[in-house]
C-alpha positions as CSV (number, residue, x, y, z in Angstrom):
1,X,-10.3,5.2,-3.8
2,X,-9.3,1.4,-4.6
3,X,-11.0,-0.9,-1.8
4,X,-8.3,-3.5,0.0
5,X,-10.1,-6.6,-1.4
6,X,-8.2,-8.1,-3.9
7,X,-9.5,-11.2,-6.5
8,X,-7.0,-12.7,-7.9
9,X,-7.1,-15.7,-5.6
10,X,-10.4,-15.0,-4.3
11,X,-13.5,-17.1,-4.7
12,X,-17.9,-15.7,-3.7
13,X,-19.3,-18.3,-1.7
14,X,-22.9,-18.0,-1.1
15,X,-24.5,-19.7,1.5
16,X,-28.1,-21.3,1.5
17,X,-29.5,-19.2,-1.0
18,X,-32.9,-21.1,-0.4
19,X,-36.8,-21.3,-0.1
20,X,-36.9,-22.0,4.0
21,X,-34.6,-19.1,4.8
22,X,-35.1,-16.6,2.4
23,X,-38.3,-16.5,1.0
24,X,-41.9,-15.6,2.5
25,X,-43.5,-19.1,2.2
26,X,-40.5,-20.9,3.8
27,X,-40.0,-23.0,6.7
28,X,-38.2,-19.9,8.8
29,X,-39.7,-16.6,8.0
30,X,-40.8,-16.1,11.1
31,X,-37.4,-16.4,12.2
32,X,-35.5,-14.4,9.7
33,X,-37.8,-13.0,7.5
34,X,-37.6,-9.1,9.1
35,X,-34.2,-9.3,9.1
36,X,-34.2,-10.8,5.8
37,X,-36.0,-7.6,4.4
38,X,-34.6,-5.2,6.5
39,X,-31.2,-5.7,5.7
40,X,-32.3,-6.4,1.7
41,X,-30.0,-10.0,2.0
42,X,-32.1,-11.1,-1.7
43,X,-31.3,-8.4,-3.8
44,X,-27.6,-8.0,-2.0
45,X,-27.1,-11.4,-2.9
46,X,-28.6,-11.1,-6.6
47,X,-26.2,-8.2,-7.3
48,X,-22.8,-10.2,-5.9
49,X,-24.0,-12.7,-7.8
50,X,-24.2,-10.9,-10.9
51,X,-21.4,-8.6,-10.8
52,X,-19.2,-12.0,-9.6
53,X,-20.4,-13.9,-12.8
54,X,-20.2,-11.1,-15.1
55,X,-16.4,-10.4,-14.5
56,X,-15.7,-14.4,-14.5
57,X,-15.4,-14.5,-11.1
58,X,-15.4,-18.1,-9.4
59,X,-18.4,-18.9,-7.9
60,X,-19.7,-21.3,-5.2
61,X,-23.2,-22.2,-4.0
62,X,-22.9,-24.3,-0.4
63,X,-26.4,-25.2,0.5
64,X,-28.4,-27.7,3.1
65,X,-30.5,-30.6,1.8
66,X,-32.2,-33.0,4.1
67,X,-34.2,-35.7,3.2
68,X,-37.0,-37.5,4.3
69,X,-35.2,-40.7,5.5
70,X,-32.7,-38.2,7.4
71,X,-35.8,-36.7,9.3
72,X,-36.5,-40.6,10.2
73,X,-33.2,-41.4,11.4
74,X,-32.7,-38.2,13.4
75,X,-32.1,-38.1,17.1
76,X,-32.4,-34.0,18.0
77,X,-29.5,-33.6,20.3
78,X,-29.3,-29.4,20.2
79,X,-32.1,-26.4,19.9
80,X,-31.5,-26.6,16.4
81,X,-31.8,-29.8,15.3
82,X,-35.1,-29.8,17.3
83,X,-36.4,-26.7,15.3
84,X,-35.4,-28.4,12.2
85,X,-36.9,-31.7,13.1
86,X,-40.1,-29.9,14.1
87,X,-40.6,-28.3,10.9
88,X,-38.7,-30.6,8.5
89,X,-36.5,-27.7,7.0
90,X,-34.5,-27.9,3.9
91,X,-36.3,-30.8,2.7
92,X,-35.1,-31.8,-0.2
93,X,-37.3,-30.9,-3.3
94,X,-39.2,-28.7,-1.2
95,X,-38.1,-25.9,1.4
96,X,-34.3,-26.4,-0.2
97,X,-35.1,-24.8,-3.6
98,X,-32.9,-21.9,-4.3
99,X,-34.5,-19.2,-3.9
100,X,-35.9,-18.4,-7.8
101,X,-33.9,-15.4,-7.8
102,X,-30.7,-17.1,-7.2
103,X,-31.3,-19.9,-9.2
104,X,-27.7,-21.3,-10.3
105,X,-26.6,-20.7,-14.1
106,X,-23.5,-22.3,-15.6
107,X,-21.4,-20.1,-14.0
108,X,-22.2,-21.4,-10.4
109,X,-20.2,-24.6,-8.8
110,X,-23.2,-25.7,-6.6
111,X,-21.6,-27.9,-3.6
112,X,-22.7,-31.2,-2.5
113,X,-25.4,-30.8,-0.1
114,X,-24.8,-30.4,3.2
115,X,-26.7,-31.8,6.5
116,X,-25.1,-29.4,9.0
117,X,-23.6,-26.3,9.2
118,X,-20.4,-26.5,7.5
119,X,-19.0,-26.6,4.4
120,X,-15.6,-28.1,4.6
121,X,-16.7,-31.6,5.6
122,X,-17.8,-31.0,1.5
123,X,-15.7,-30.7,-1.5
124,X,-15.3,-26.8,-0.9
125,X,-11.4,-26.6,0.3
126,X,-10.5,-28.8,-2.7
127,X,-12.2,-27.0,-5.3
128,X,-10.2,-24.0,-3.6
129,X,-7.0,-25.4,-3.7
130,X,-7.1,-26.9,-7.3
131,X,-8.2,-23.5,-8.5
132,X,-5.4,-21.7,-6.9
133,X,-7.4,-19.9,-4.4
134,X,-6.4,-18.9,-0.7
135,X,-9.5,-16.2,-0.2
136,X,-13.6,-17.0,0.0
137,X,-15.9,-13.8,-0.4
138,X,-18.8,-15.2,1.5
139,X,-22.3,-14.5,2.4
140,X,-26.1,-15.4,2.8
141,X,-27.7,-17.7,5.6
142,X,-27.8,-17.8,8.3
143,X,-24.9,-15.1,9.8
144,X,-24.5,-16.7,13.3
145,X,-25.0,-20.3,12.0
146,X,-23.9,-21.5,8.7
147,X,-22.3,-18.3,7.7
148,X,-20.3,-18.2,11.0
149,X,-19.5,-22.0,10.7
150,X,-18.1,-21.6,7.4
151,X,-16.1,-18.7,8.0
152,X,-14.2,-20.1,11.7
153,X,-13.9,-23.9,9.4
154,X,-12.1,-21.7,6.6
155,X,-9.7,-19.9,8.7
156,X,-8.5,-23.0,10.6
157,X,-8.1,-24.5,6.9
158,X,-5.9,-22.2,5.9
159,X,-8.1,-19.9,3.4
160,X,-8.4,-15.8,4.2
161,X,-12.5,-15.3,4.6
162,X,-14.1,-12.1,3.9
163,X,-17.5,-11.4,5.2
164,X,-20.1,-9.0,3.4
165,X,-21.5,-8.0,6.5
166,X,-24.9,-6.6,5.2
167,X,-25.9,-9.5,2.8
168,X,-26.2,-11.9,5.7
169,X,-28.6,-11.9,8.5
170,X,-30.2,-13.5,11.1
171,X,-33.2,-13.5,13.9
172,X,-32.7,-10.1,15.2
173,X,-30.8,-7.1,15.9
174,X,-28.5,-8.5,19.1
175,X,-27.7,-11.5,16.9
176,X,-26.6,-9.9,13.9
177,X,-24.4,-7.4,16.3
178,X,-23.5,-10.4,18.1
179,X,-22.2,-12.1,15.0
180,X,-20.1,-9.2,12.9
181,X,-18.3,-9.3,16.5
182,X,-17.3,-12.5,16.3
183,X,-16.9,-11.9,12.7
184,X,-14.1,-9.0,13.6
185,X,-11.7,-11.5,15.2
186,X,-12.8,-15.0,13.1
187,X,-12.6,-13.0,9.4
188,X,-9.8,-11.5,7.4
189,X,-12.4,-8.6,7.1
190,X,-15.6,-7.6,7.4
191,X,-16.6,-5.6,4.3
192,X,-20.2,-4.5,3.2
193,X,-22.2,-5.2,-0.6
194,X,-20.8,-1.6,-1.8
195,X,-17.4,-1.9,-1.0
196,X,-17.2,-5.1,-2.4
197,X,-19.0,-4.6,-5.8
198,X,-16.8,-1.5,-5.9
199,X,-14.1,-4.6,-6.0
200,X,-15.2,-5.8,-9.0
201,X,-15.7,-2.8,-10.8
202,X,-11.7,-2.1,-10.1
203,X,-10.7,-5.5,-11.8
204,X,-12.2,-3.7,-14.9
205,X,-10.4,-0.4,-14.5
């Protein structure tokens, strides 16, 4: 049975594919890390990225850096801005290392830092548009922050999201719930890892 997710204008977007969200020693494991392993978001995210690069699929990596003179000049104004002030997350060269798993080949387009949640205050819609593509396939961290962010910014811009709805995650449970919700009337769809690597396989068939 052929899935309803087509490629041909379609892009994989991962989202902070790094240290402080996704690995053990980072800044947030406390935060994310049982979710991170319950729902297997690392290896999900290896295998979209794989299966993406080995069929020439286009491929984006949108990711938060902070640096040291942004921690100075920052006035927390939100929950999250203390949490990240507190425990200096994303710092650049440090807790904002892809994850060594997801390192980026020569395959990946790795977007312009970011210092919030979003990705189209970056170069992300433009890429998109000069490439001919209306659709992101998007996933990663954090599901009712960045992920969520990206995916309401992208459908006000224009551009058909799709959300892998087991290769994210967030703190627990309630949240994750709470997200693929919001995700049912922000997103084109709400597909999960199989479904979409089943995609892929199709563009060979």
């Amino acid at each position: 049975m052929k899935t309803l997710m087509s490629w041909k204008k379609a892009a994989l977007v991962l989202v902070d594919p790094q240290v402080d969200l996704l690995a053990p020693e980072g800044g947030a494991w406390d935060l994310f890390g049982a979710q991170v392993l319950k729902r297997g978001v690392v290896a999900k995210l290896v295998e979209l990225r794989r299966a993406a690069a080995a069929a020439g699929l286009p491929i984006f990596y949108s990711r938060i850096e902070i640096s040291e003179n942004d921690y100075r000049d920052l006035e927390p104004r939100n929950g999250l801005q203390k949490l990240f002030a507190a425990r200096k997350l994303l710092l650049e060269g440090e807790g904002s290392r892809f994850l060594p798993e997801l390192e980026p080949g020569p395959e990946v387009v790795v977007l312009k830092a970011r210092k919030g949640p979003s990705a189209l205050r970056s170069e992300l819609p433009g890429l998109l548009r000069e490439r001919g593509l209306d659709t992101i396939v998007i996933a990663g961290m954090v599901a009712n922050l960045c992920v969520e962010s990206q995916v309401r910014d992208a459908a006000e811009d224009g551009f058909n999201t799709i959300v892998v709805g087991d290769a994210i995650a967030t703190t627990s449970d309630a949240a994750h719930d709470g997200a693929l919700a919001n995700f049912g009337l922000l997103a084109t769809a709400v597909l999960d890892t199989a479904e979409i690597l089943r995609s892929i396989r199709e563009l060979e068939s």
